[in-house]
N, C-alpha and C positions, 0 to 999 in steps of 0.2 A: 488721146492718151488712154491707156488702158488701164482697169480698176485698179491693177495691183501698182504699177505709176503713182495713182494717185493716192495711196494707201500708204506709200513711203514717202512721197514730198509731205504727208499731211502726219507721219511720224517724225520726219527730219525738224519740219515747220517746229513741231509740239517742243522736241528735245531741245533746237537755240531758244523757243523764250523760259524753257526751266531752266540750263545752263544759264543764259543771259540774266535772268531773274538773282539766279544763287551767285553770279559775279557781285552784279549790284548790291546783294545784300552785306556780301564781306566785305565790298568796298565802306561802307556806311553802319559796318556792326560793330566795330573795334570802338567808338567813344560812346555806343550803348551800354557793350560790355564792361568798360573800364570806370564809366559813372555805378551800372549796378553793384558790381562784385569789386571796386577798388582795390584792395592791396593782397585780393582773396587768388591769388593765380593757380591753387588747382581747382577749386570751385568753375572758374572764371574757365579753362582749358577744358574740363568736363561738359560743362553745359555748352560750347562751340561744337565740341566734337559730338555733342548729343544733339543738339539741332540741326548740324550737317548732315546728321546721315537721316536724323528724322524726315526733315527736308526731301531728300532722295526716297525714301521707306516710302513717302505721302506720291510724290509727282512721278514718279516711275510706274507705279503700276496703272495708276490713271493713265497714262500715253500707250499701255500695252493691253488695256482694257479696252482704249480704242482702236486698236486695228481689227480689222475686221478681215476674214481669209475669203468670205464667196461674197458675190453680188446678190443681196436681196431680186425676187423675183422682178420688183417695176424696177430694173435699173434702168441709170440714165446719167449721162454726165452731169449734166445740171444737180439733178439731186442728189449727186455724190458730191460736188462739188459745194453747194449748201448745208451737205452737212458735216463737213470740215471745216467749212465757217463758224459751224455752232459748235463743234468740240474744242477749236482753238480759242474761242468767244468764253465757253466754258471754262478751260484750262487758264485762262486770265483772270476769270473773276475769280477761280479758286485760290490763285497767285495772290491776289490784291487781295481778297479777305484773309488769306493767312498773314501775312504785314502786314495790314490794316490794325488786325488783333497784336499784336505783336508791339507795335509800335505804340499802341493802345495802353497795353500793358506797360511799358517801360515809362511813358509820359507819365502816366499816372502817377508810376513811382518817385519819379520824379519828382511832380506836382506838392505831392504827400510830403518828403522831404525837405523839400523848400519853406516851407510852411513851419 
């Protein structure tokens, strides 16, 4: 495979788990959001549509900060190949820590409430 190959499988790679990530999260946002903001539906429409595109705003440039147009001098498939491992390795944890926090935040609210 030639660099520029593996510069788009390993941009294609990045873009399903952001989409796949942002499916999952509107699958599973709608009873976070309707326990936070209850009977508040423009509050409640604004902050969706403000963390959609924040969402995008955050993970899109990241996937286009990683392409890369030449081959560093030591190329080599292997080391190309290792480091699309660690930019998609990267691009997950960034994923998981931004839910992580998120989810963080809402529990809490939660937690607080119940109480």
């Amino acid at each position: 495979m030639s660099f520029y190959h593996l510069e788009i499988i390993q941009f294609l790679i990045g873009l399903f788990i952001v989409i796949a990530s942002y499916v999952f999260i509107l699958y599973h946002r709608k009873p976070l959001l309707d326990y936070a903001f209850k009977d508040e539906t423009n509050i409640r429409k604004s902050f969706a549509a403000l963390t959609s595109m924040g969402y995008f705003l955050i993970f899109i440039p990241v996937l286009l900060v990683g392409i890369n147009t030449t081959p560093p001098d030591n190329y080599s498939v292997a080391n190309h190949i290792q480091r699309i491992i660690y930019f998609e390795a990267g691009l997950l944890f960034l994923v998981g820590i931004l839910h992580m926090g998120i989810m963080t935040i809402f529990s809490t609210k939660m937690k607080f409430e119940k109480t």
